[in-house]
N, C-alpha and C positions, 0 to 999 in steps of 0.2 A: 271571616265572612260577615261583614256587616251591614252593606247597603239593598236595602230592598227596594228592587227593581221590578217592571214588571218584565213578562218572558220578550217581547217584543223591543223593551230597551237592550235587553240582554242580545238580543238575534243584532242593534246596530253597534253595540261593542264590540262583537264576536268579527262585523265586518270594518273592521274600523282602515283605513289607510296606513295609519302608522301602526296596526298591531304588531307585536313584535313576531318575529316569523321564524320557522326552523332552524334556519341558520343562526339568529340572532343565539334560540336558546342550547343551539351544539355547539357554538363559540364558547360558551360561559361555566356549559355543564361538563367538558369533555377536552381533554389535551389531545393533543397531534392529532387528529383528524386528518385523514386521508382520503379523498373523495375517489371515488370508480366510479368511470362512466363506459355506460355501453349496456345493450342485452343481449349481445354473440348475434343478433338475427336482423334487426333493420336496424337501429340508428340508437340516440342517446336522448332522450327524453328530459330535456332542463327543469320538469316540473317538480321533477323529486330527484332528490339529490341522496347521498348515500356512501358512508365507504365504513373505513379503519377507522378506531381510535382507540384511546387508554378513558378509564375512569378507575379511579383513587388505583392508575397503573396497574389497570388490569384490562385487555384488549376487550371491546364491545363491536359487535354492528350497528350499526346508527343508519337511518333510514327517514327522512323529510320529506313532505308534501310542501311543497318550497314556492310561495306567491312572490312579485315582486315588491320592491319598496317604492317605484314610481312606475308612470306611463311605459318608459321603456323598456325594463325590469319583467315590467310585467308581461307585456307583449313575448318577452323573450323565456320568459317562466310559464308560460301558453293561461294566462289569471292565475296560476293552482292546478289546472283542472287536466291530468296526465295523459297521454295518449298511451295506448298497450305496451308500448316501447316502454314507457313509464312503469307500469306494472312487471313487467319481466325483468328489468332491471333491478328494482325491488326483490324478485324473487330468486331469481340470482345469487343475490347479494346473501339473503337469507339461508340458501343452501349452502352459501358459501363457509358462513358461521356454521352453520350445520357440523358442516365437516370439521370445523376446528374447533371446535366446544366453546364457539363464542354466544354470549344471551345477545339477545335483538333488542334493538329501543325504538319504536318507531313515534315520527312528531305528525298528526295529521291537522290539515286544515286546506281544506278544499268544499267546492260549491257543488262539486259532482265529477266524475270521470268525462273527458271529452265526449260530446257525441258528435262529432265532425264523419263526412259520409269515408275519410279516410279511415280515422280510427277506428268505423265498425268496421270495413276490409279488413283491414290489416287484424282482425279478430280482439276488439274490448269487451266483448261479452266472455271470450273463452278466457282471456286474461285474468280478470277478476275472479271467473269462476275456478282458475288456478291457485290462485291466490287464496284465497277462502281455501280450498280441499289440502296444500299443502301445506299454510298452516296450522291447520288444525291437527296437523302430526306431525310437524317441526320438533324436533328431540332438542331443543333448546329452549332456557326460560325466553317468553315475549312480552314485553310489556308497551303496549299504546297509550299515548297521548295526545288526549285533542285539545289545540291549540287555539284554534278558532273555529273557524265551520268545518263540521262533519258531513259532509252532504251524501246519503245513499250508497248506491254501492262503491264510488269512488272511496270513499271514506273506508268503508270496511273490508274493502281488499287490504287493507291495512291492519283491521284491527281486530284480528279473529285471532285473541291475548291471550295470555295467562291471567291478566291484569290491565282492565282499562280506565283510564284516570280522564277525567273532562279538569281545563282553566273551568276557575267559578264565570269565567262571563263567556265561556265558549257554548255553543250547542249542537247538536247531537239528531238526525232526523232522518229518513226516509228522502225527503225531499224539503223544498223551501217553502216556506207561507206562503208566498206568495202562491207557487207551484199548487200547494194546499187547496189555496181559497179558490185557484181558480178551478177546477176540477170538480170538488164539491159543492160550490156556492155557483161557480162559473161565475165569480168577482173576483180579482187579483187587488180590488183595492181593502178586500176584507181581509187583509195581512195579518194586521194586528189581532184580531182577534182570532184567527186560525193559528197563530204562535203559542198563545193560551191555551187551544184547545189541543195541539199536539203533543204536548207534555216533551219538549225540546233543550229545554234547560237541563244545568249541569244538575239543580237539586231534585228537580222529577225524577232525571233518569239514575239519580241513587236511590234514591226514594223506591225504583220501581225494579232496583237488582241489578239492572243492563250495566251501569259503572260499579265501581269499586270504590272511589275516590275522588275529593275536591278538592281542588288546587288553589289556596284563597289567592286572590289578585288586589292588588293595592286599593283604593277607593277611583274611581270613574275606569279604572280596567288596565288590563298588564303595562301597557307601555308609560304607565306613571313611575313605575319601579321595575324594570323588568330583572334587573339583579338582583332584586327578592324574590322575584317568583322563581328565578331561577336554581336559586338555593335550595326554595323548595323544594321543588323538581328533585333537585339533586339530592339531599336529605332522604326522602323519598325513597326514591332510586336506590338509594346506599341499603338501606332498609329490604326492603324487598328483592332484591335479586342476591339479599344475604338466605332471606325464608324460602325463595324458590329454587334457590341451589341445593337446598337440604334434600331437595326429594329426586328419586330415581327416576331415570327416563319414562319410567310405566306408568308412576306415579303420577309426573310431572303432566302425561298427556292423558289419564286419567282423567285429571283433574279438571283441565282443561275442557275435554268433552262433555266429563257434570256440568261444567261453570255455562256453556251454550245450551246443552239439553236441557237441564232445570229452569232456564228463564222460557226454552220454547214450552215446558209443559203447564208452567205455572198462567201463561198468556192461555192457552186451552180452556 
């Protein structure tokens, strides 16, 4: 990790066009990948993607908040940003490892969970809040990845880990600067400087407990090398869900519940 950026350069790599995106990094980290689509209940949500695969041939759940690479991609990947369907599919998927003693790997990078007046019908607040309560007693290891944007609770229907790793030029928030400044300042042009103040960056938020890990990215941000970050990733990965298998299911979710309750008591 070399280049010192400030948090507000960091927030226009993290939204970069060509970042490289879920897919890109479960093509490079992961063989035979198998995609499942559907949540049993309404429909199949493109935003996240999700199924089977082998790592160093051994089966995982793999789980992507999945933007697209052009206008049309995108449109069709609804930007990132998942509607319930999206979430349940996801959860799903997780129970489904559940049952077969597979570990989760989840990629996020999203601007927030939909808020279309469909997506609150069809219940995005219960979804999320499903999502959070089930895994946090998921009896398999989890390990998240934020890719690029992490935005709120879309993000963290995702990431409630054993282990969560930030890309060095991704970030990690509540909501967007801009979102920030306008609320507080009631100026959305005061971006830049509400990125500073949110402590959004991947090195804040080790600095401050909430990650675990940085994932260095080449010089100007992942898509210059992204088979190095991917290695990374992978290396990584190989590593830790060697140490999170060591421990018993009790253990494992133990540990888990420290790793959330000690960052809420420490903010107290």
């Amino acid at each position: 990790m070399g280049e010192v950026l400030t948090a507000w350069e960091r927030v226009l790599i993290a939204r970069m066009v060509n970042r490289p995106t879920a897919l890109d990094y479960i093509d490079r980290i992961f063989t035979s990948f198998t995609e499942l689509h559907g949540d049993r209940l309404y429909g199949d949500d493109k935003s996240i993607v999700g199924g089977i695969a082998l790592f160093n041939n051994k089966p995982v759940t793999v789980i992507g908040i999945q933007r697209g690479r052009d206008i049309k991609e995108n449109i069709e990947r609804n930007f990132g940003s998942p509607n319930p369907e999206g979430y349940r599919k996801a959860l799903k998927l997780m129970k489904q490892a559940e049952k077969f003693n597979r570990p989760v790997v989840c990629f996020i990078d999203t601007k927030g969970a939909f808020p279309g007046a469909g997506a609150e019908e069809r219940g995005q607040g219960e979804a999320i809040a499903r999502n959070l309560m089930e895994m946090a007693g998921l009896k398999v290891p989890i390990i998240s990845i934020i890719i690029g944007e992490g935005g709120s609770g879309g993000a963290l229907a995702l990431g409630v880990a054993d282990r969560v790793w930030m890309l060095e030029n991704s970030i990690y928030s509540i909501l967007s600067p801009e979102g920030f400044a306008s609320i507080l300042w009631k100026d959305s042009s005061r971006s830049k400087e509400a990125a500073e103040v949110m402590k959004i960056t991947s090195k804040d938020l080790y600095e401050l407990g909430v990650i675990d890990q940085i994932i260095s990215e080449p010089e100007g941000g992942a898509h210059n090398n992204v088979d190095m970050v991917a290695e990374e990733i992978k290396n990584s990965l190989q590593e830790e869900l060697k140490n999170l298998k060591k421990h018993s299911v009790e253990e494992l979710l133990e540990l888990r519940y420290r790793r959330f309750r000690n960052y809420g008591e420490s903010e107290c």
